[in-house]
One Martini backbone bead per residue (centre of mass of N, CA, C, O) as a GRO file, in nm:
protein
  352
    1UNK     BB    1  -3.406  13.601 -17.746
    2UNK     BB    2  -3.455  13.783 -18.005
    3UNK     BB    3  -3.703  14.010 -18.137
    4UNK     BB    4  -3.778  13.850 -18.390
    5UNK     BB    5  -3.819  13.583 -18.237
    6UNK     BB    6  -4.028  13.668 -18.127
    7UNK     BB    7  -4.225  13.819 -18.304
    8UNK     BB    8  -4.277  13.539 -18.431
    9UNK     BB    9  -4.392  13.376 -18.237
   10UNK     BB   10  -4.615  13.562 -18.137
   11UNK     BB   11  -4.764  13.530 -18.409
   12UNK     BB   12  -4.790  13.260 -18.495
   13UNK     BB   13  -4.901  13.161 -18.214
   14UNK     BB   14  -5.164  13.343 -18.183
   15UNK     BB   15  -5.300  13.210 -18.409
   16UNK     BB   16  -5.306  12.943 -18.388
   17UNK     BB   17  -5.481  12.959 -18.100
   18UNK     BB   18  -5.711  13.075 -18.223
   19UNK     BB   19  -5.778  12.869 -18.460
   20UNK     BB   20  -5.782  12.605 -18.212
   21UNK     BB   21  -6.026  12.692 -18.073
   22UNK     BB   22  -6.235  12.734 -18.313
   23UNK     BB   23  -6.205  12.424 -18.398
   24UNK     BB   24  -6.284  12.300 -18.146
   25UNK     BB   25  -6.543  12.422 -18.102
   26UNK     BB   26  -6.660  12.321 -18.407
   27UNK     BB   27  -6.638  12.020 -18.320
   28UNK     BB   28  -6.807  12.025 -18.044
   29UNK     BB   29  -7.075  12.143 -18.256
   30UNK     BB   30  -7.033  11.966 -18.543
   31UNK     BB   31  -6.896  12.184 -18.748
   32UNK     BB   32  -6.657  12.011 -18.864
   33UNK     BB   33  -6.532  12.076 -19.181
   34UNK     BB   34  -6.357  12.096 -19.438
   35UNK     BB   35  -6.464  12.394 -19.506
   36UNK     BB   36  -6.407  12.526 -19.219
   37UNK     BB   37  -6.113  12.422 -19.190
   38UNK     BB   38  -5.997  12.607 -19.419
   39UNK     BB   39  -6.073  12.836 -19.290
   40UNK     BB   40  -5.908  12.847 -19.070
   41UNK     BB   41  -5.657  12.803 -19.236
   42UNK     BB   42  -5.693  13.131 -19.364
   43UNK     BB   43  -5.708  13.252 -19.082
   44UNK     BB   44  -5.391  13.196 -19.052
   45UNK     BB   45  -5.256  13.335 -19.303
   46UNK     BB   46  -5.404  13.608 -19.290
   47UNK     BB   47  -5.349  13.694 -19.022
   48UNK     BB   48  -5.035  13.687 -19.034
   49UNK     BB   49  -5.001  13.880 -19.331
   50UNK     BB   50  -5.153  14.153 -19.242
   51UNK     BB   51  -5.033  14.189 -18.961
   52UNK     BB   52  -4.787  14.231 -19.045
   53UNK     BB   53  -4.806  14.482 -19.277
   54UNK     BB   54  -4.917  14.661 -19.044
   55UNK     BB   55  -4.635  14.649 -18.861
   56UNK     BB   56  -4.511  14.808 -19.098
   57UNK     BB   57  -4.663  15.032 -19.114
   58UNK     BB   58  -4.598  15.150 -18.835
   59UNK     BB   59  -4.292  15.179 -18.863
   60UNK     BB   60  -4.278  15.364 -19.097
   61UNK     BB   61  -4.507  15.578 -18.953
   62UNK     BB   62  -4.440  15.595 -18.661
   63UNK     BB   63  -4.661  15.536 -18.419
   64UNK     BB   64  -4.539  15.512 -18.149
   65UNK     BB   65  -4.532  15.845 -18.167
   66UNK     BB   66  -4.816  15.864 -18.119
   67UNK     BB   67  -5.059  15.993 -17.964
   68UNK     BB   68  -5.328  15.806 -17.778
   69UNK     BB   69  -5.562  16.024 -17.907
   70UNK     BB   70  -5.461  15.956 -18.225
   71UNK     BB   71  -5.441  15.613 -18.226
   72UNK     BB   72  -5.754  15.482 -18.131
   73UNK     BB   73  -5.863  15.527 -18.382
   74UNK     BB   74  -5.670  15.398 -18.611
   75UNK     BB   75  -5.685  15.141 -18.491
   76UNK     BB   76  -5.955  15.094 -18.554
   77UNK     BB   77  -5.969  15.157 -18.874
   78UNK     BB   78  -5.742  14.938 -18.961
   79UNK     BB   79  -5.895  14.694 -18.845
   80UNK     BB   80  -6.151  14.747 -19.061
   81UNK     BB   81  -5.971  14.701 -19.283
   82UNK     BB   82  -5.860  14.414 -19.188
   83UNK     BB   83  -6.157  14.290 -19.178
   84UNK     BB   84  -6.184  14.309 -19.480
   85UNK     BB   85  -5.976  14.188 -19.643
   86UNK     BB   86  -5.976  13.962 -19.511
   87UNK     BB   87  -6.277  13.837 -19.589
   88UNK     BB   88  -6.229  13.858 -19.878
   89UNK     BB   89  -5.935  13.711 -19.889
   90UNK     BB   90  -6.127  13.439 -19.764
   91UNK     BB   91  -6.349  13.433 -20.043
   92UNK     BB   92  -6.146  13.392 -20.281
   93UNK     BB   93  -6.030  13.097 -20.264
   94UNK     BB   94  -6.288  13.002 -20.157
   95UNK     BB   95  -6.395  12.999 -20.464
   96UNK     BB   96  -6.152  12.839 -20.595
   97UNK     BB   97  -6.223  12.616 -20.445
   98UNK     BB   98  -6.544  12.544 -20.379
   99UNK     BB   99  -6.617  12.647 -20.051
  100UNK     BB  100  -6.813  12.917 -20.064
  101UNK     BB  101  -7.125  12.909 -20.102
  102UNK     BB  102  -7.338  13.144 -19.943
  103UNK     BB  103  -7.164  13.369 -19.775
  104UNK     BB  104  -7.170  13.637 -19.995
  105UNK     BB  105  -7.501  13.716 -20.025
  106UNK     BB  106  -7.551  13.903 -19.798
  107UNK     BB  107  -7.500  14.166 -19.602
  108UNK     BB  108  -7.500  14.018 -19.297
  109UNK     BB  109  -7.291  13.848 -19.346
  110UNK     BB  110  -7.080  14.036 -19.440
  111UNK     BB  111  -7.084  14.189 -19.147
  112UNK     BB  112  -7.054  13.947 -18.969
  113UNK     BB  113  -6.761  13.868 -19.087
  114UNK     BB  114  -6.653  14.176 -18.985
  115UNK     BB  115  -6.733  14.167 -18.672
  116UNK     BB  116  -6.536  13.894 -18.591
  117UNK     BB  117  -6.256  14.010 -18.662
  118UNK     BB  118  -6.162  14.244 -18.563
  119UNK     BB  119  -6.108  14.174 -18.246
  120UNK     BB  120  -5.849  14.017 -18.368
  121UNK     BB  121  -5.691  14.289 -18.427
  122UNK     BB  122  -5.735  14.496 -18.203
  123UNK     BB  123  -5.570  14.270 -18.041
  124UNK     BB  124  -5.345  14.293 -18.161
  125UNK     BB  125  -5.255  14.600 -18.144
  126UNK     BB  126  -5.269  14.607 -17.820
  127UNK     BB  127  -5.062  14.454 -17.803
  128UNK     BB  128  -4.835  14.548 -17.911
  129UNK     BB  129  -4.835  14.839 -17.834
  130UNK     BB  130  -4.788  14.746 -17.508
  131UNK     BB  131  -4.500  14.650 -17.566
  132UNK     BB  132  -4.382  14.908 -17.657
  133UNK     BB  133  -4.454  15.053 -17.415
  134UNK     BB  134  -4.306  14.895 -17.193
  135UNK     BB  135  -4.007  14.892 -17.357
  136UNK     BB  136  -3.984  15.210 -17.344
  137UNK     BB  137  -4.002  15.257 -17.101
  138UNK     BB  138  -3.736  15.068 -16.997
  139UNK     BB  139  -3.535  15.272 -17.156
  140UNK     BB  140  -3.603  15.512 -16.973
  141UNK     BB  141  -3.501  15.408 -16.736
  142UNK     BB  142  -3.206  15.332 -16.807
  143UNK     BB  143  -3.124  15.611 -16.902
  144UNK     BB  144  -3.188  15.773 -16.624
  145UNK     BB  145  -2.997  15.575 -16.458
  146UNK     BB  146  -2.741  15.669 -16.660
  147UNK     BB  147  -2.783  15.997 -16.595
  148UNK     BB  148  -2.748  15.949 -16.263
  149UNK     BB  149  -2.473  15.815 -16.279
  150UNK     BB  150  -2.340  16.087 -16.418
  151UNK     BB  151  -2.364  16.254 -16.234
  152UNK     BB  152  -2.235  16.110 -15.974
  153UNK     BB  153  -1.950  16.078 -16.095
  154UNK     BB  154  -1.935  16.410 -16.103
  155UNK     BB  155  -1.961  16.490 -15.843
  156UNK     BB  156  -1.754  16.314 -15.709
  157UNK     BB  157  -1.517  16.388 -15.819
  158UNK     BB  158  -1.534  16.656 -15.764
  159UNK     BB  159  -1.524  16.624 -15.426
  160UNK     BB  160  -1.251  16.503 -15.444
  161UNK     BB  161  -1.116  16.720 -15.561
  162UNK     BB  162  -1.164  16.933 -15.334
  163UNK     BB  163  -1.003  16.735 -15.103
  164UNK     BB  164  -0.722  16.677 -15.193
  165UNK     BB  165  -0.635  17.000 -15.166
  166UNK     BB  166  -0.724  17.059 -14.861
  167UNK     BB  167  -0.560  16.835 -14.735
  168UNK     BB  168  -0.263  16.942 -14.849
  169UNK     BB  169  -0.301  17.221 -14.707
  170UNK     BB  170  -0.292  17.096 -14.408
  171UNK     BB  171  -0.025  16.956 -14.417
  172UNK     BB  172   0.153  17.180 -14.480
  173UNK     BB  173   0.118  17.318 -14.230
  174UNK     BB  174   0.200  17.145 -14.019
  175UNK     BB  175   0.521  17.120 -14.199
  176UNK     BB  176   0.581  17.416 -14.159
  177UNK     BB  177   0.575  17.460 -13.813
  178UNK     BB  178   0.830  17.277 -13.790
  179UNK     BB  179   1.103  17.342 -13.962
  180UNK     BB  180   1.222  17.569 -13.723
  181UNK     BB  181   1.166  17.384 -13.491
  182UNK     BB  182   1.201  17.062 -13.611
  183UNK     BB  183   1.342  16.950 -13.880
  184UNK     BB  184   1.320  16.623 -13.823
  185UNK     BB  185   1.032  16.594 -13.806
  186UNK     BB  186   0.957  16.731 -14.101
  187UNK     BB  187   1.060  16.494 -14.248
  188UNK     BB  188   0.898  16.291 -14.143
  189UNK     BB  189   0.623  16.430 -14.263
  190UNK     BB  190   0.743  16.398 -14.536
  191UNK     BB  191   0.698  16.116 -14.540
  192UNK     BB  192   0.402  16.042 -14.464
  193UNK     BB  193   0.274  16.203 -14.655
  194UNK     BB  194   0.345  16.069 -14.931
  195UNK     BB  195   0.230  15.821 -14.839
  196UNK     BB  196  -0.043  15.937 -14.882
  197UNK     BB  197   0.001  16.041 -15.169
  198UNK     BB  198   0.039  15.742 -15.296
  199UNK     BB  199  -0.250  15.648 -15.200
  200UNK     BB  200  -0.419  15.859 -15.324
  201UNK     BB  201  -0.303  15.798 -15.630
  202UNK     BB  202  -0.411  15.454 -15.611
  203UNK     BB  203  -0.719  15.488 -15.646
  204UNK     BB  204  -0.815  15.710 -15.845
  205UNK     BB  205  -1.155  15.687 -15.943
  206UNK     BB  206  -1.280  15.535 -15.700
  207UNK     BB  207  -1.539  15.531 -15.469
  208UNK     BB  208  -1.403  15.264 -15.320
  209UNK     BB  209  -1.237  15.099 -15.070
  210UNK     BB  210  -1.074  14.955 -14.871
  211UNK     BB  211  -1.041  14.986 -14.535
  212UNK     BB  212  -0.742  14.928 -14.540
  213UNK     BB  213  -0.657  15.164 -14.711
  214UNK     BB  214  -0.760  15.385 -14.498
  215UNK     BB  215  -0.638  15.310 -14.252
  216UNK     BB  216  -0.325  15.367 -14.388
  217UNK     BB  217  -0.383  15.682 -14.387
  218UNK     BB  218  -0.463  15.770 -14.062
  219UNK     BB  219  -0.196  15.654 -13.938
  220UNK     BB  220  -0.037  15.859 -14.104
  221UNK     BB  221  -0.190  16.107 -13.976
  222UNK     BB  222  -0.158  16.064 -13.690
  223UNK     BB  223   0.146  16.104 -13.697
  224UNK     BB  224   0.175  16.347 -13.804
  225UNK     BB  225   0.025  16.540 -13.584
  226UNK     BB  226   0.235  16.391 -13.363
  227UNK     BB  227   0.403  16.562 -13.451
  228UNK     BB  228   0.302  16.802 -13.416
  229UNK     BB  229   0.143  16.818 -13.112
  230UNK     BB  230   0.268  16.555 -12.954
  231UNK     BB  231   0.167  16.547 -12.630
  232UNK     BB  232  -0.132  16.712 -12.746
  233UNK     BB  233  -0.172  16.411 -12.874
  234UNK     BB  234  -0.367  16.118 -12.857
  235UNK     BB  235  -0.392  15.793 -12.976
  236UNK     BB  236  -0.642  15.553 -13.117
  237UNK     BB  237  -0.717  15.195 -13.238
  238UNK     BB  238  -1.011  15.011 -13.274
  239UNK     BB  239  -1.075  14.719 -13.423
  240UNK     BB  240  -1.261  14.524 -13.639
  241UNK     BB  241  -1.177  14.224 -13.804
  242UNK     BB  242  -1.453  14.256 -14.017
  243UNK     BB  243  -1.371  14.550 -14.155
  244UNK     BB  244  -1.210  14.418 -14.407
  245UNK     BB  245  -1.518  14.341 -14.558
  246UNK     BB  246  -1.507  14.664 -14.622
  247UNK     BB  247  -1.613  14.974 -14.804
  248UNK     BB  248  -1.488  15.295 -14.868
  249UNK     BB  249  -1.456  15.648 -14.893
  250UNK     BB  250  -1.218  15.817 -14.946
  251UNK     BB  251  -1.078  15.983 -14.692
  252UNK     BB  252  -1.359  16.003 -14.472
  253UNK     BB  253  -1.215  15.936 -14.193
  254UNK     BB  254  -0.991  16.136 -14.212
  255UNK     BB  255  -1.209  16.368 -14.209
  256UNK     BB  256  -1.318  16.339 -13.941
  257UNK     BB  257  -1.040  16.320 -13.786
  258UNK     BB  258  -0.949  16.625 -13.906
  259UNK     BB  259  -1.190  16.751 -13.756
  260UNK     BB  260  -1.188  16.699 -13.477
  261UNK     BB  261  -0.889  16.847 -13.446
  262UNK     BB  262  -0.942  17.101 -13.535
  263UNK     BB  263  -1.193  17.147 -13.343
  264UNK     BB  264  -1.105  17.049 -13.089
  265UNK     BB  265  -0.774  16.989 -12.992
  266UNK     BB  266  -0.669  17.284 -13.107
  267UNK     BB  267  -0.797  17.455 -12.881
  268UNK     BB  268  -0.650  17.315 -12.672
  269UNK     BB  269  -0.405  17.375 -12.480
  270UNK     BB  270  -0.390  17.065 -12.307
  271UNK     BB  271  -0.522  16.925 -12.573
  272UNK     BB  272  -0.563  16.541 -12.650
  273UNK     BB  273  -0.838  16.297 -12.747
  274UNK     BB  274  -0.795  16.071 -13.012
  275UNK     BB  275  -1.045  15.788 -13.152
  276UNK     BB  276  -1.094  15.469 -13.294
  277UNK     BB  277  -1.430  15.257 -13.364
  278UNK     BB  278  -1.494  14.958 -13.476
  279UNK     BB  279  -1.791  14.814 -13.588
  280UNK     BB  280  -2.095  14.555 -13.635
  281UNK     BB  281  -2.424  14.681 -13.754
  282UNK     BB  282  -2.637  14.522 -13.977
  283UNK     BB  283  -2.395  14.481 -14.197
  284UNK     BB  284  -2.246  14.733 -14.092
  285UNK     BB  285  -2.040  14.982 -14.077
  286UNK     BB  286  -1.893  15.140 -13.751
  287UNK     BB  287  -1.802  15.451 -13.696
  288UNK     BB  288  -1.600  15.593 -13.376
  289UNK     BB  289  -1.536  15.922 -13.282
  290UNK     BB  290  -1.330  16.042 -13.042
  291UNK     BB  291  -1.302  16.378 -12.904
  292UNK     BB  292  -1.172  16.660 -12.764
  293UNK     BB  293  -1.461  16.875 -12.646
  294UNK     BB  294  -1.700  17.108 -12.810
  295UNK     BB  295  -2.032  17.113 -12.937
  296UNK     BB  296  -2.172  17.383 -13.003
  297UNK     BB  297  -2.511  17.509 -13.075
  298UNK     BB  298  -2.418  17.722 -13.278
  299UNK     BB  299  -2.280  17.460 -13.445
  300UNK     BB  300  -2.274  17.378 -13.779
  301UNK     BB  301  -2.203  17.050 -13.849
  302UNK     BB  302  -2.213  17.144 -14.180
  303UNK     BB  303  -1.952  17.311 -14.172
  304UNK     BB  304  -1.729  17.258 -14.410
  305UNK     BB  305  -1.567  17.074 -14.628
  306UNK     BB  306  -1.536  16.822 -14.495
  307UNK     BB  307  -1.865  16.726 -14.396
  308UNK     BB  308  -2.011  16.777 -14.658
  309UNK     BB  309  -1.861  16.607 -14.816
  310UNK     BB  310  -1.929  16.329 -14.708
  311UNK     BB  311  -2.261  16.389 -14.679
  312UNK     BB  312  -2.268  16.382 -15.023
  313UNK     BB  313  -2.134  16.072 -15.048
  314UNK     BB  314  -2.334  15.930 -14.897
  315UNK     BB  315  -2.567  16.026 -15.089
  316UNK     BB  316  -2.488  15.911 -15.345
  317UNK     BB  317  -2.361  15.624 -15.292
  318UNK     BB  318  -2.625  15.552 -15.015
  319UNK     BB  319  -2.820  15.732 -14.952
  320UNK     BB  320  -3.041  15.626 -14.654
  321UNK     BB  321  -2.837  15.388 -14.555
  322UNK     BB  322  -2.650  15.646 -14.419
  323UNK     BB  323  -2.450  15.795 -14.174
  324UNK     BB  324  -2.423  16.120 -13.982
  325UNK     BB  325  -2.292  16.196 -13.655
  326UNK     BB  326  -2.247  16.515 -13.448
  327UNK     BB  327  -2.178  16.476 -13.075
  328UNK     BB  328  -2.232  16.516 -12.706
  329UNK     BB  329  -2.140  16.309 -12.482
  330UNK     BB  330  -1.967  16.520 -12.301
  331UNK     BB  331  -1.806  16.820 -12.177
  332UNK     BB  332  -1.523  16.673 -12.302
  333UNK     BB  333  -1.668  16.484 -12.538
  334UNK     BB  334  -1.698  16.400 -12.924
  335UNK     BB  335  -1.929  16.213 -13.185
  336UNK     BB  336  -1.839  16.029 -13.455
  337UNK     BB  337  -2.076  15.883 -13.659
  338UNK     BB  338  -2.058  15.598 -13.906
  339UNK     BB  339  -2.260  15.470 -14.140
  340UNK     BB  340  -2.186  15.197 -14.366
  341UNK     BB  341  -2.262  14.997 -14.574
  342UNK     BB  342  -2.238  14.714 -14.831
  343UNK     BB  343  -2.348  14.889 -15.034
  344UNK     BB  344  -2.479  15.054 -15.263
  345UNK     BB  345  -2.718  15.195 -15.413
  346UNK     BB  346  -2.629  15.079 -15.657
  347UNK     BB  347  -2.492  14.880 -15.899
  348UNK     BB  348  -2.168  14.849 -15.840
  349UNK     BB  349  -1.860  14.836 -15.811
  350UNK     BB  350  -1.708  14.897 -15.566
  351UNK     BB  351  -1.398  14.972 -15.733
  352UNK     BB  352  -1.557  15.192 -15.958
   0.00000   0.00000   0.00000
């Protein structure tokens, strides 16, 4: 049902309901006879006429955007206006149909019939107006929700903007330093690395992918870095079997990864051990990343490009519903747990 029948419905429908009230009324009380129901039927023909010609004059001098304390003086003002014109024109019809009897011969019976119509206006009046207001509050939260979207789409995109290149700049340096000392390795970084950068392009604009493919981005790099640190570095993967039927966003498992590596086993001289471990608990996939080192309390946490950047993505993909910790299992290992829940925090497609 669109505006204008909906409109006409509540229009027709309540003065209706009005009259049909007033003359059951007057049936239960003995007094409905031929001129009252006409009485009756000319306040509902003049009651529609007259509130539409109203709701025109609001439309057009566009009451709706006056502030609500000089509204309600004019809306009483109105009312009275059209509880005159009304009760004068359902007394001129009666005049010329011969049923108007002794009705305004006196002046308070003429008060009395116009302090009885008021409030039949003054209730269209806060009727209507409270419609507007509520459906203006509703197209304000639409617009507020819209151009919150578009705000975070637009960080979204910037903070990707940012990994993408932090990646490969660090993929690069990996590949550098192999060049001279085994270059048969080197080659093979450089194909794992494309591996990733192809699967990185076919992304797109994405908020978030399947588990699966951000799975074979890790898989990509964690070969790569094995190139890189040979027998210093071993890797685990251990998948829960339900993880496939989560969505991730793009990049974020790698660089969790690539923080392990980067800040805890390239310090150590005799290397270590990066693994991965995803569980599924209540309805979340929690990702579970356990590296050789140490997180000295001195070390902030959320320095570097990695870690904010995830922590900002978590934030506005799924406000307080996901989180992220890095702490100290004990003396050898750190963990990061990574929890993402199945929905965004908006409606939004997943892979949109």
């Amino acid at each position: 049902m669109n505006k204008r029948t909906l409109y006409w419905f509540c229009q027709i429908g309540g003065w209706l309901f009005l009259v049909l009230a007033q003359s059951l009324y007057l049936k239960l009380s003995g007094a409905l006879t031929f001129e009252t129901a006409t009485s009756q039927f000319l306040l509902l023909v003049f009651g529609i006429v007259l509130s539409h010609l109203y709701r025109n004059f609001i439309v057009r001098f566009e009451w709706i955007k006056i502030k609500l304390f000089l509204l309600i003086p004019q809306v009483i003002l109105a009312s009275i206006l059209l509880a005159i014109i009304g009760d004068y024109s359902q007394y001129g019809i009666e005049l010329l149909l011969g049923i108007a009897g002794e009705k305004h011969q006196d002046l308070i019976t003429i008060v009395t019939n116009i302090v009885n119509l008021i409030p039949f206006y003054f209730s269209w009046s806060l009727i209507y107006f409270l419609f507007h207001f509520i459906e203006n509050y509703k197209k304000a939260e639409i617009e507020n929700l819209k151009w919150e979207a578009s705000i975070n789409e637009i960080e979204l995109n910037k903070l990707k903007s940012q990994l993408n290149p932090h990646f490969i700049f660090n993929a690069m340096n990996s590949i550098r330093a192999l060049v001279d000392e085994n270059p048969g390795k080197s080659k093979e970084a450089i194909t794992q690395l494309s591996n990733i950068l192809r699967n990185t392009l076919q992304m797109g604009k994405n908020k978030v992918i399947p588990f699966e493919e951000e799975l074979k981005i890790v898989n990509d790099y964690l070969a790569l870095e094995t190139v890189r640190y040979e027998e210093r570095l071993k890797t685990s993967v251990q998948i829960h079997p339900d993880s496939k039927f989560f969505n991730v966003p793009p990049l974020m498992i790698q660089t969790l990864i690539e923080n392990g590596i980067k800040h805890g086993i390239s310090k150590l001289i005799q290397g270590g051990e990066i693994s991965m471990q995803t569980s599924i608990t209540n309805e979340c996939l929690v990702v579970k990343i356990r590296n050789s080192g140490q997180l000295l309390e001195k070390t902030d946490t959320d320095s570097g490009l990695g870690v904010k950047n995830v922590l900002q993505r978590l934030h506005l993909l799924y406000g307080d519903n996901s989180s992220l910790k890095i702490y100290n299992e004990n003396v050898n290992n750190v963990i990061t747990e990574l929890i993402i829940p199945k929905n965004l925090k908006v409606n939004e497609g997943s892979n949109n």
